[in-house]
N, CA, C and O atoms as CSV, one atom per row, in Angstrom:
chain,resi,resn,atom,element,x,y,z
A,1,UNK,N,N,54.650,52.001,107.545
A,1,UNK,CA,C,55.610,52.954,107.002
A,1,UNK,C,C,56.560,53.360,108.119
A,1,UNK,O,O,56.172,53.594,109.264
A,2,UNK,N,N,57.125,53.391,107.941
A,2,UNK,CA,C,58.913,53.613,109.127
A,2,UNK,C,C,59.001,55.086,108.898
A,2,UNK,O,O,58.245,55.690,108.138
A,3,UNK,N,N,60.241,55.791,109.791
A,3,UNK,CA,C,60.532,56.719,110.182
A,3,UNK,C,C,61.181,57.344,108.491
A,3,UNK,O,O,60.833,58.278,107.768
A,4,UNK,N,N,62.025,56.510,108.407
A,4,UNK,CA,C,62.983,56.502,107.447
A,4,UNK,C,C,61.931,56.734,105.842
A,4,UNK,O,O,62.229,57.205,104.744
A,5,UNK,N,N,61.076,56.347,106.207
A,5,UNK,CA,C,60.250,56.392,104.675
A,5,UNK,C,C,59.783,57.612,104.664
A,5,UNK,O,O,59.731,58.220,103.595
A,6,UNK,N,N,59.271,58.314,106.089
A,6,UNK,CA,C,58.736,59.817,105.726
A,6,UNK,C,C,59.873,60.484,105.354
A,6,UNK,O,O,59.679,61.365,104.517
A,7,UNK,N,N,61.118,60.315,105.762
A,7,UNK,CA,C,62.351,61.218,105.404
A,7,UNK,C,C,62.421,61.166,104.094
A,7,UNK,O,O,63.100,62.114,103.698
A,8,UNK,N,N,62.032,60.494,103.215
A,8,UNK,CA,C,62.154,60.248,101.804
A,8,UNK,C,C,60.572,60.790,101.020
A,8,UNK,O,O,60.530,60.355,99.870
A,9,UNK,N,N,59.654,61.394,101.293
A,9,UNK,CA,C,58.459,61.605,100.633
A,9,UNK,C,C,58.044,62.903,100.675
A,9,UNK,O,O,58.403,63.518,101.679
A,10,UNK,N,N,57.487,63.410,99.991
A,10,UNK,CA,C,56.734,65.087,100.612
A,10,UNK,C,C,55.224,64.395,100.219
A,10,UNK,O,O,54.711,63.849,99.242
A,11,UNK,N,N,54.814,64.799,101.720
A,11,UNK,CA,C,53.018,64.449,101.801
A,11,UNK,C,C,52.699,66.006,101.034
A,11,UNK,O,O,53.467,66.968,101.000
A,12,UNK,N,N,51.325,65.905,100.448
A,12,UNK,CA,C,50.634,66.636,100.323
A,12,UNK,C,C,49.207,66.595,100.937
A,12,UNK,O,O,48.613,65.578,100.579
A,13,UNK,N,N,48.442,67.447,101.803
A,13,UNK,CA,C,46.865,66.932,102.255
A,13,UNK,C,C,46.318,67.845,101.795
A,13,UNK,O,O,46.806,68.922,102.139
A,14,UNK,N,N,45.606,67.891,101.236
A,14,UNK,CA,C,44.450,68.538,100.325
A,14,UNK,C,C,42.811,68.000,100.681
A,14,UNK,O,O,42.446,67.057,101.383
A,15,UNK,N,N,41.942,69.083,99.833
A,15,UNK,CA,C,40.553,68.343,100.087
A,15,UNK,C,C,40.179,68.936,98.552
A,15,UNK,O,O,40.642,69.867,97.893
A,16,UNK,N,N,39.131,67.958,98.308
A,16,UNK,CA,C,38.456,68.165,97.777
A,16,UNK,C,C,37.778,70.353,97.342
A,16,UNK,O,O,37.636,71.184,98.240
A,17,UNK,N,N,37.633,70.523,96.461
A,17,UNK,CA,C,36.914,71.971,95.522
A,17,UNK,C,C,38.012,73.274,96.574
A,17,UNK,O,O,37.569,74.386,96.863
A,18,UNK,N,N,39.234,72.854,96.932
A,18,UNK,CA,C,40.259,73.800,97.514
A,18,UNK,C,C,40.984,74.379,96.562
A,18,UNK,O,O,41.792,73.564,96.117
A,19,UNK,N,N,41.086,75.762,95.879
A,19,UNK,CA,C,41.438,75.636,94.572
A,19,UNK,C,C,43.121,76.292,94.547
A,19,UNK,O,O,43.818,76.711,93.624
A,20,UNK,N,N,43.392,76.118,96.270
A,20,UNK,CA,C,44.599,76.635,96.600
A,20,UNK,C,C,45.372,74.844,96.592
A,20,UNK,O,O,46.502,74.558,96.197
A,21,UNK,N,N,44.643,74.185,96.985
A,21,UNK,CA,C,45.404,72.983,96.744
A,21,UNK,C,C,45.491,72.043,95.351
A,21,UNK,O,O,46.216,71.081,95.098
A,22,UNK,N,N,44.647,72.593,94.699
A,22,UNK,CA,C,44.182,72.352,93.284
A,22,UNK,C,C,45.822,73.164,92.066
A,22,UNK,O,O,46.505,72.673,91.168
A,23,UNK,N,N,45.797,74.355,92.652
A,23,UNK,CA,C,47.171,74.847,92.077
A,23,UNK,C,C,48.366,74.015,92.593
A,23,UNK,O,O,48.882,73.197,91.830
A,24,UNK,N,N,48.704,74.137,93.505
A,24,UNK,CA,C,50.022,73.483,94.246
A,24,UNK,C,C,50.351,72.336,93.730
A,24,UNK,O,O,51.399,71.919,93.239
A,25,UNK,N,N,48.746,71.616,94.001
A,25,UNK,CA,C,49.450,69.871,93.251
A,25,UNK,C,C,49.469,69.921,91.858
A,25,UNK,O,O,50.226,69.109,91.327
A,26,UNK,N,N,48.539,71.007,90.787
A,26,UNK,CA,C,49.155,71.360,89.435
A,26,UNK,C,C,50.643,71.738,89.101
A,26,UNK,O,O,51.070,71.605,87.954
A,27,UNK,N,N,51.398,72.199,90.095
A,27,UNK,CA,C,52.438,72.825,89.729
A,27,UNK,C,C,53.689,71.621,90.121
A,27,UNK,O,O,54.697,71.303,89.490
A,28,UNK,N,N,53.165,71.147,91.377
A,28,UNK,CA,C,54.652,70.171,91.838
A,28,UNK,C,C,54.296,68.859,90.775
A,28,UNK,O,O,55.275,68.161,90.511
A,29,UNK,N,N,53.130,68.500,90.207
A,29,UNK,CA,C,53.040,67.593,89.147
A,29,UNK,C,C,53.811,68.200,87.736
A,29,UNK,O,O,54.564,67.633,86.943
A,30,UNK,N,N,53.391,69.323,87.769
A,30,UNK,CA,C,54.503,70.105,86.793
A,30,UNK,C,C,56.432,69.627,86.608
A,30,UNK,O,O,57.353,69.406,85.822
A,31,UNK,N,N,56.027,69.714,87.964
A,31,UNK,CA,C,57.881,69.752,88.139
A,31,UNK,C,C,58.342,68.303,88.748
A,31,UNK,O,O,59.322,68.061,89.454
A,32,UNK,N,N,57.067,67.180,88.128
A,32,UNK,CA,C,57.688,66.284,88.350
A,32,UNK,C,C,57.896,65.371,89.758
A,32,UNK,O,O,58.213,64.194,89.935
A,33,UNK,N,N,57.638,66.236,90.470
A,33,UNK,CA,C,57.915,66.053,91.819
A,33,UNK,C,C,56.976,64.783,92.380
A,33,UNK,O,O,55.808,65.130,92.206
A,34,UNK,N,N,57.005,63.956,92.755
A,34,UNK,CA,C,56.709,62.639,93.139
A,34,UNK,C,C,55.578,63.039,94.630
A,34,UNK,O,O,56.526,63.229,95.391
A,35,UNK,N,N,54.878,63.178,95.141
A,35,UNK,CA,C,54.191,63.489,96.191
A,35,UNK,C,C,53.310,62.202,96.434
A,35,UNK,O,O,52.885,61.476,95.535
A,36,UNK,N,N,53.083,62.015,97.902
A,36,UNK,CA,C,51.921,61.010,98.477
A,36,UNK,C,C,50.774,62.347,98.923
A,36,UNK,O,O,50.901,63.139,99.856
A,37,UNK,N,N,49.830,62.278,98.066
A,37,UNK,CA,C,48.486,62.989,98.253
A,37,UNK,C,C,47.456,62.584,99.288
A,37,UNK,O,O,46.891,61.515,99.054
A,38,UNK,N,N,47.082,63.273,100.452
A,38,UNK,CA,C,46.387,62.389,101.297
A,38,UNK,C,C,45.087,63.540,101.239
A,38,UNK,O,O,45.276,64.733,101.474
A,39,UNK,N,N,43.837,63.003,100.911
A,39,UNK,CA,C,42.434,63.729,101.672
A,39,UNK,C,C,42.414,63.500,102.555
A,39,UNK,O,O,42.531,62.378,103.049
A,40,UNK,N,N,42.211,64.787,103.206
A,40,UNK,CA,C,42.178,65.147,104.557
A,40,UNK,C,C,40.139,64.905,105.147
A,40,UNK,O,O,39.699,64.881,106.296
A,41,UNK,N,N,39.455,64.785,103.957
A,41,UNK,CA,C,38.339,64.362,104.162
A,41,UNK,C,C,37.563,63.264,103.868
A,41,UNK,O,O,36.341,63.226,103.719
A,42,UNK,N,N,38.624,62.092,103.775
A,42,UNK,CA,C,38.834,61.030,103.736
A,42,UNK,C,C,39.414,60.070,104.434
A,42,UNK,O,O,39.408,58.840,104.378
A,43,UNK,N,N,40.083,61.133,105.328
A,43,UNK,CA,C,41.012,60.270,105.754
A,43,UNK,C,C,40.932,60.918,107.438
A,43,UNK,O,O,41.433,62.031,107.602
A,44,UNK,N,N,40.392,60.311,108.485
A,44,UNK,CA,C,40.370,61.345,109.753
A,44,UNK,C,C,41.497,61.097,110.490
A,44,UNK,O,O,41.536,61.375,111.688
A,45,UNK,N,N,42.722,60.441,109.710
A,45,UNK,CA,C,43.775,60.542,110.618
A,45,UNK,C,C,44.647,61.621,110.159
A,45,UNK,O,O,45.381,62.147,110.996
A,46,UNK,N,N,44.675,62.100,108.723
A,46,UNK,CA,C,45.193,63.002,108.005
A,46,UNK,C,C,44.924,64.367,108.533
A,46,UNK,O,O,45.867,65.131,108.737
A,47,UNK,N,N,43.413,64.802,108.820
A,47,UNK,CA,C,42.613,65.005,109.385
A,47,UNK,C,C,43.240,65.854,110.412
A,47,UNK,O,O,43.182,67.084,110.384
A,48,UNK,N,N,43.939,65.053,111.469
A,48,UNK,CA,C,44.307,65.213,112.719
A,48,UNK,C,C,45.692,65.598,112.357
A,48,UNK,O,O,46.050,66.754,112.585
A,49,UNK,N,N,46.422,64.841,111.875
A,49,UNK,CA,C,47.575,65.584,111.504
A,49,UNK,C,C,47.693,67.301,111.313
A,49,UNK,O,O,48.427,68.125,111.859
A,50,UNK,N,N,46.504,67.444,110.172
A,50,UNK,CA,C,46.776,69.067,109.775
A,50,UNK,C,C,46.626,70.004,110.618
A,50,UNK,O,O,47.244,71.067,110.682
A,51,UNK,N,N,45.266,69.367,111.697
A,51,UNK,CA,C,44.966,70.021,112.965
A,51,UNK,C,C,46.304,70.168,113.821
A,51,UNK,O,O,46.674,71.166,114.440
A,52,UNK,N,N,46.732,69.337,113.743
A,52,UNK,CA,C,48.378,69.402,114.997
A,52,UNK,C,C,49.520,69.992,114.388
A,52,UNK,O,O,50.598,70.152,114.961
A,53,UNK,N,N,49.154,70.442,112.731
A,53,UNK,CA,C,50.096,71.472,112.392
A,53,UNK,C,C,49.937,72.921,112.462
A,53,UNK,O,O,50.752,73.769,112.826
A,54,UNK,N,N,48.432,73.081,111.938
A,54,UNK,CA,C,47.652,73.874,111.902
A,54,UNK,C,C,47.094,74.936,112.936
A,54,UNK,O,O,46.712,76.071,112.651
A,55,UNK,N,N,47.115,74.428,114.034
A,55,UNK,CA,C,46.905,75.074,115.421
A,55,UNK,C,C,45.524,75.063,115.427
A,55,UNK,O,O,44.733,76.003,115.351
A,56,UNK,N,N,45.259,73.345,115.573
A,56,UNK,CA,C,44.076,73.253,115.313
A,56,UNK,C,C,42.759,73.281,114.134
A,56,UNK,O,O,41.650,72.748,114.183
A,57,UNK,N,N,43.425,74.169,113.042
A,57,UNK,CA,C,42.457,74.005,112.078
A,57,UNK,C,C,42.874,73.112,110.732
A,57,UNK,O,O,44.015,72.930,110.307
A,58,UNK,N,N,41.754,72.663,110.242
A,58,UNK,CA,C,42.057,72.264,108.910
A,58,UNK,C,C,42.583,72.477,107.464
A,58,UNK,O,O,42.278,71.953,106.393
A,59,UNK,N,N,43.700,73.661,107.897
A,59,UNK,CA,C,44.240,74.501,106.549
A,59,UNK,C,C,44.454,73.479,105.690
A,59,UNK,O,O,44.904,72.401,106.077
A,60,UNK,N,N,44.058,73.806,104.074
A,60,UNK,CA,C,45.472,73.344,103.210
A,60,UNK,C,C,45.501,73.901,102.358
A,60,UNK,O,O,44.705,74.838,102.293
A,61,UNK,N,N,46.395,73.664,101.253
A,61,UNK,CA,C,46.977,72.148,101.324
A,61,UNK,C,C,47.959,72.526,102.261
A,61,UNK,O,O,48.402,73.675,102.274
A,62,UNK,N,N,48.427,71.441,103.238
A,62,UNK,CA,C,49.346,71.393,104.268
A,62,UNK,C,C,50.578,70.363,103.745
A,62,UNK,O,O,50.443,69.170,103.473
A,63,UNK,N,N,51.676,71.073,103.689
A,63,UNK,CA,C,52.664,70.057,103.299
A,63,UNK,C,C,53.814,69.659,103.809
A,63,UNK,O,O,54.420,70.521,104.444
A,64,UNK,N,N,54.571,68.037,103.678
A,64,UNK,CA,C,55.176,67.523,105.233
A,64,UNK,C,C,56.544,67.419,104.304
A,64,UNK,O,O,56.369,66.563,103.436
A,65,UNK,N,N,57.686,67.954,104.233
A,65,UNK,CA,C,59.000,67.213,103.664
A,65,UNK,C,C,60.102,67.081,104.682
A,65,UNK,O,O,60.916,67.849,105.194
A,66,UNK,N,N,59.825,65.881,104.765
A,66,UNK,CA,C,61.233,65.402,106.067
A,66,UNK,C,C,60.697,66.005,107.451
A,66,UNK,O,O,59.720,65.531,108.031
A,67,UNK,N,N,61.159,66.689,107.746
A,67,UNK,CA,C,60.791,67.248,109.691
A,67,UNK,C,C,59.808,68.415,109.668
A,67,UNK,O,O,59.129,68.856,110.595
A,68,UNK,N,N,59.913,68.949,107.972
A,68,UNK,CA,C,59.281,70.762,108.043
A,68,UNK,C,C,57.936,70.444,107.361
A,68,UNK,O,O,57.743,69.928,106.260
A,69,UNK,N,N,57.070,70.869,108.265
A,69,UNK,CA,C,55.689,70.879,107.721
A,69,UNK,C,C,55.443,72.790,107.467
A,69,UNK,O,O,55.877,73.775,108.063
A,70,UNK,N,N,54.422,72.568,106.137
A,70,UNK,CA,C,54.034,73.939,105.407
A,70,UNK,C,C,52.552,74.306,105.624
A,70,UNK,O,O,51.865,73.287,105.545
A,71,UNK,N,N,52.131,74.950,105.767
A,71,UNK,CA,C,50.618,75.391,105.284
A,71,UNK,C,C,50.501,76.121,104.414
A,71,UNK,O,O,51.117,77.183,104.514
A,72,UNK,N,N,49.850,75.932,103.456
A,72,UNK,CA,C,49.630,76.829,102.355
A,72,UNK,C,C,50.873,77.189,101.557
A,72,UNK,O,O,50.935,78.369,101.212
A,73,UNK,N,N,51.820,76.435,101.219
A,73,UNK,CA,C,52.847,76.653,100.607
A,73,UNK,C,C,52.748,76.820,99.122
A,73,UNK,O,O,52.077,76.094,98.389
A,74,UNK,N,N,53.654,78.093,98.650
A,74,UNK,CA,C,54.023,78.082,97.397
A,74,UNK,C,C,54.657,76.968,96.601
A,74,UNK,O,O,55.604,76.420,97.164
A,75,UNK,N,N,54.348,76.552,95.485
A,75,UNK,CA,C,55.052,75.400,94.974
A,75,UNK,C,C,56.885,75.775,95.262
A,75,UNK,O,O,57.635,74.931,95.751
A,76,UNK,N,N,57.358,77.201,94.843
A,76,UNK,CA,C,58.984,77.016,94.968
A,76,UNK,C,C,58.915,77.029,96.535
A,76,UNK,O,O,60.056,76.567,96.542
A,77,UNK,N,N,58.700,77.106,97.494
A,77,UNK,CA,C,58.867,76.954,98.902
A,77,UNK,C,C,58.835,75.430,99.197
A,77,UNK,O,O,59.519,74.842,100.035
A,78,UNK,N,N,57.787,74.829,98.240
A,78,UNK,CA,C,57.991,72.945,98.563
A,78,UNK,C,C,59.801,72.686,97.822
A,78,UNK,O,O,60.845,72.099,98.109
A,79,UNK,N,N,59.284,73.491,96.840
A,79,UNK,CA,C,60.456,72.884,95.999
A,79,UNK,C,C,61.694,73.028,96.482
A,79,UNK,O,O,62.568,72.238,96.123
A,80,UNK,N,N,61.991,74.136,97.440
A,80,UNK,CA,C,63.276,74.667,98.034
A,80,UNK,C,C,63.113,73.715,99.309
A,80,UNK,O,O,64.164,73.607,99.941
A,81,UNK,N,N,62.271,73.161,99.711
A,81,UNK,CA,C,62.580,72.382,100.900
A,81,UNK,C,C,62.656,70.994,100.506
A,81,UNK,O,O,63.270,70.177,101.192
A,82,UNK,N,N,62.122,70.719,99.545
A,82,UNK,CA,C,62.880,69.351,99.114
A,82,UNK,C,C,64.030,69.555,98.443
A,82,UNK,O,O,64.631,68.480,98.426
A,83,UNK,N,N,64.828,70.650,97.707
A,83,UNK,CA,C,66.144,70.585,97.553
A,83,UNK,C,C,66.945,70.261,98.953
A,83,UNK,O,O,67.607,69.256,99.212
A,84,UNK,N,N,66.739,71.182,99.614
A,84,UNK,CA,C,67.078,71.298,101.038
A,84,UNK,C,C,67.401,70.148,102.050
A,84,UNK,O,O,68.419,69.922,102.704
A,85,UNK,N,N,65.971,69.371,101.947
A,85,UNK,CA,C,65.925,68.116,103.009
A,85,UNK,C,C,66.167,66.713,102.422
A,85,UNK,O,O,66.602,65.715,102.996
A,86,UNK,N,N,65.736,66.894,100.987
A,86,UNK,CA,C,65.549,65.076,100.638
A,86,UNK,C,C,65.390,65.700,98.947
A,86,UNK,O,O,64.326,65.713,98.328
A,87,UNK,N,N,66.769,66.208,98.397
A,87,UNK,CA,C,66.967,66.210,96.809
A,87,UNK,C,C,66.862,64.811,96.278
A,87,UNK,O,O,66.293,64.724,95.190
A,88,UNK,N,N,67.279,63.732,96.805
A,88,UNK,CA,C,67.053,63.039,96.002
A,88,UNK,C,C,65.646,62.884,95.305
A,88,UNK,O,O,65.490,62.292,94.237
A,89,UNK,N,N,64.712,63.441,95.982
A,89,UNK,CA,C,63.480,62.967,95.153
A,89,UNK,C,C,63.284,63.943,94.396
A,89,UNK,O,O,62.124,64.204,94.076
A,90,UNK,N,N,64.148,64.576,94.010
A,90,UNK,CA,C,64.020,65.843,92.803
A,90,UNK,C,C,64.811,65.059,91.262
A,90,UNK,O,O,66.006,64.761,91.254
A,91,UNK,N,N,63.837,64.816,89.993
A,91,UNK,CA,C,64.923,64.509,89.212
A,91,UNK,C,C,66.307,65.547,88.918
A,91,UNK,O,O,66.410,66.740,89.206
A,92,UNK,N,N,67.013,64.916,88.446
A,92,UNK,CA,C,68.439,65.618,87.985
A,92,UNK,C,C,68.198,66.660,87.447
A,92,UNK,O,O,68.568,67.809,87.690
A,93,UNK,N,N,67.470,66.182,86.592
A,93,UNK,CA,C,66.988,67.817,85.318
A,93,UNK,C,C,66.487,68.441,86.126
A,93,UNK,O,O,66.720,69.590,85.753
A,94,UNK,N,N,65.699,68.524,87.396
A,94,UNK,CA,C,64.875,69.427,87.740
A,94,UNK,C,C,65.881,69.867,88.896
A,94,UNK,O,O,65.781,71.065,89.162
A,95,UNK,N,N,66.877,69.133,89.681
A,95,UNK,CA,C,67.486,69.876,90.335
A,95,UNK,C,C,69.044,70.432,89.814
A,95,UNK,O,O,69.904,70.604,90.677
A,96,UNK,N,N,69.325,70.674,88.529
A,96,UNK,CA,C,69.859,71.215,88.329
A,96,UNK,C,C,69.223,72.873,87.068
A,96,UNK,O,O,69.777,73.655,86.295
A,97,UNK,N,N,67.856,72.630,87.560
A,97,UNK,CA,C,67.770,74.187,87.042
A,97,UNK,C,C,66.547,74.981,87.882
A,97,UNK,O,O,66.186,74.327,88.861
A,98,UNK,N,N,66.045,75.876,87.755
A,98,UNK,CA,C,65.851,76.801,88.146
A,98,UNK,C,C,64.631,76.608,88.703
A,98,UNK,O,O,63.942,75.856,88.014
A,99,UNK,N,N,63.882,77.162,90.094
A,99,UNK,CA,C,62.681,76.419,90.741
A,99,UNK,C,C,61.583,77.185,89.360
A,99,UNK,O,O,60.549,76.585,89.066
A,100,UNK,N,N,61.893,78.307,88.732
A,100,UNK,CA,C,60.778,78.787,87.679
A,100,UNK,C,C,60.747,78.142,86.513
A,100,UNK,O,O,59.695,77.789,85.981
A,101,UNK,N,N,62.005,77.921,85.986
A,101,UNK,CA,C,62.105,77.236,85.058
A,101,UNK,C,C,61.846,76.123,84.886
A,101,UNK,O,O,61.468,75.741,83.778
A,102,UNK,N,N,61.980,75.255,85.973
A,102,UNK,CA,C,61.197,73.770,86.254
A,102,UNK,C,C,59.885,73.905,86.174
A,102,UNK,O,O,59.244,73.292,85.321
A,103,UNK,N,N,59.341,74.692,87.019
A,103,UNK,CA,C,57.739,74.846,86.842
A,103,UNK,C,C,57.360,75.142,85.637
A,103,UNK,O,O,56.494,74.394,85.184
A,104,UNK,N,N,57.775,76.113,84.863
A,104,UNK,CA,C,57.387,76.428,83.510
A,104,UNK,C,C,57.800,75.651,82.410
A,104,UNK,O,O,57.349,75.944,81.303
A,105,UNK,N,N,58.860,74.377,82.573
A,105,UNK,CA,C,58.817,73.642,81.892
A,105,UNK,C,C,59.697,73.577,81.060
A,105,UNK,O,O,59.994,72.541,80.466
A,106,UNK,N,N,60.420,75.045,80.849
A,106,UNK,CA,C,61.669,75.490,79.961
A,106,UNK,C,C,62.882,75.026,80.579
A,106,UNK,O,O,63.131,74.925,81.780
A,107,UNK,N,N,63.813,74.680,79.287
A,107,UNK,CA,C,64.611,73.959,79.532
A,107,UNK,C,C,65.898,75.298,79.329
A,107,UNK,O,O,65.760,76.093,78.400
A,108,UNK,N,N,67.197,75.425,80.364
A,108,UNK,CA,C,68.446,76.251,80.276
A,108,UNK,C,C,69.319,75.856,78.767
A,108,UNK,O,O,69.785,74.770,78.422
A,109,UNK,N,N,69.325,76.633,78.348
A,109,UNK,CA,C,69.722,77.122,77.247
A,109,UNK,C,C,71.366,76.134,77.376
A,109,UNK,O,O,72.217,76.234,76.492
């Protein structure tokens, strides 16, 4: 995977019975949002990543879009940083309405 390919993806790392990462990826699946899901307890390079975001610990879900990594992010905080860094991976419909209204599914009148 190249430089250029992370600029285009939002990682998500999650683990397993986390029910803070269990919401997040419910909601950005909500809105459509395309994510590469990595277990972090599966995976000990992922692992290490979260640690080197984390300040050492294994928070998550920890999330990577373009240069800005999150810990524990609200779904509209992913969502505002992928408008932000790399819209294209937002569909049309979803980036032309509202980060609540996307999540909830309702469509602008």
């Amino acid at each position: 995977m190249s430089a250029n390919d992370v600029e285009h993806e939002v990682v998500v790392y999650w683990r397993p019975g986390c029910p803070f990462c269990w919401r997040l990826r419910r909601a950005l699946r909500r809105h459509r949002l395309a994510t590469r899901e990595v277990n972090i307890w599966t995976d000990p390079d992922a692992a290490a990543v979260v640690r080197s975001i984390a300040a050492g610990n294994e928070t998550v879900p920890t999330v990577v879009v373009g240069d800005l990594a999150m810990v524990n992010p609200t779904a509209s905080e992913v969502i505002d940083a992928v408008r932000s860094r790399a819209p294209q991976l937002l569909g049309q419909q979803a980036a032309d309405r509202g980060w609540w209204s996307a999540l909830r599914g309702s469509a602008r009148p």
